[in-house]
C-alpha positions, -999 to 999 in steps of 0.1 A, spaced: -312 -114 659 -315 -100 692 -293 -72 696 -285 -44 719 -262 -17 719 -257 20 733 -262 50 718 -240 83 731 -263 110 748 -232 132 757 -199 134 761 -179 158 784 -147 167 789 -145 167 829 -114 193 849 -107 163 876 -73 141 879 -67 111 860 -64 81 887 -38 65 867 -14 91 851 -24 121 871 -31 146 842 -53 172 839 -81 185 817 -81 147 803 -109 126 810 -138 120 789 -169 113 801 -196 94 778 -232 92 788 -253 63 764 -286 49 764 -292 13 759 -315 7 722 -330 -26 721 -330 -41 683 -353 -78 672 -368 -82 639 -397 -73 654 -395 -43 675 -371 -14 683 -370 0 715 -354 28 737 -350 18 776 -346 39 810 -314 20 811 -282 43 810 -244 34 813 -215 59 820 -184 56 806 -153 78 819 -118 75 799 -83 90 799 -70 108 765 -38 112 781 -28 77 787 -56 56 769 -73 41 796 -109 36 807 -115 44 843 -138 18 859 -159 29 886 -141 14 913 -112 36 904 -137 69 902 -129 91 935 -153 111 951 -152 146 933 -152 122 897 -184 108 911 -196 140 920 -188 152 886 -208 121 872 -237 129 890 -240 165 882 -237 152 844 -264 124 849 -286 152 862 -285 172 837 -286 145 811 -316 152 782 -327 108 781 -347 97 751 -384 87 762 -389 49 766 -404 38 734 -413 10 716 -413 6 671 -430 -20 656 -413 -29 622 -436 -33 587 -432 -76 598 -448 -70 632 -476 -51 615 -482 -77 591 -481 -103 617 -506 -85 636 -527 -75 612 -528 -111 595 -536 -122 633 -568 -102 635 -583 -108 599 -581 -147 612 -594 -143 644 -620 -123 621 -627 -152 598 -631 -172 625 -659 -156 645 -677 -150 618 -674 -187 604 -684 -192 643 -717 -174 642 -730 -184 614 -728 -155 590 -706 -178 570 -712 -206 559 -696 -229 533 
């Protein structure tokens, strides 16, 4: 059940040309955040992904495509981007793991010493 998927920081409606039809005023860009989900744990990661699309024509720009004022444009947005702080959530079945983990390690030390005994 290992799953991870990207959460949208901010999106931006950026002034440059669209590399493929040329328009104005019609490029979105979208700033995520990767979100790691296990039955275990949920976490937020440093890791973030920009994605830069065309509402004109329907198309996602790849980065290969990007010219230099776009990537200037990207940058300034990255910049000023507000990221979540790594973290890490246990969920109630990690606690219970845990917790079940350190009242046998208990038992056992004391069983181990003596103060126990059957």
């Amino acid at each position: 059940m290992n799953s991870s998927r990207f959460f949208t920081l901010k999106e931006a409606r950026i002034g440059n040309n669209c590399p493929e039809c040329y328009s104005n005023d019609s490029l979105e860009l979208t700033l995520k955040q990767k979100l790691i989900e296990t039955k275990f744990y949920k976490a937020i990661t440093d890791e973030t992904v920009s994605q830069l699309s065309c509402l004109n024509c329907e198309v996602q720009i790849f980065p290969i495509r990007w010219t230099d004022d776009i990537e200037r444009v990207v940058d300034y947005h990255n910049r000023g981007l507000k990221r979540k702080p790594k973290s890490t959530k246990l969920k109630p079945i990690a606690w219970a793991l845990i917790s079940l983990s350190v009242l046998v390690l208990i038992a056992i030390i004391l069983f181990a010493t003596g103060v126990f005994s059957k």
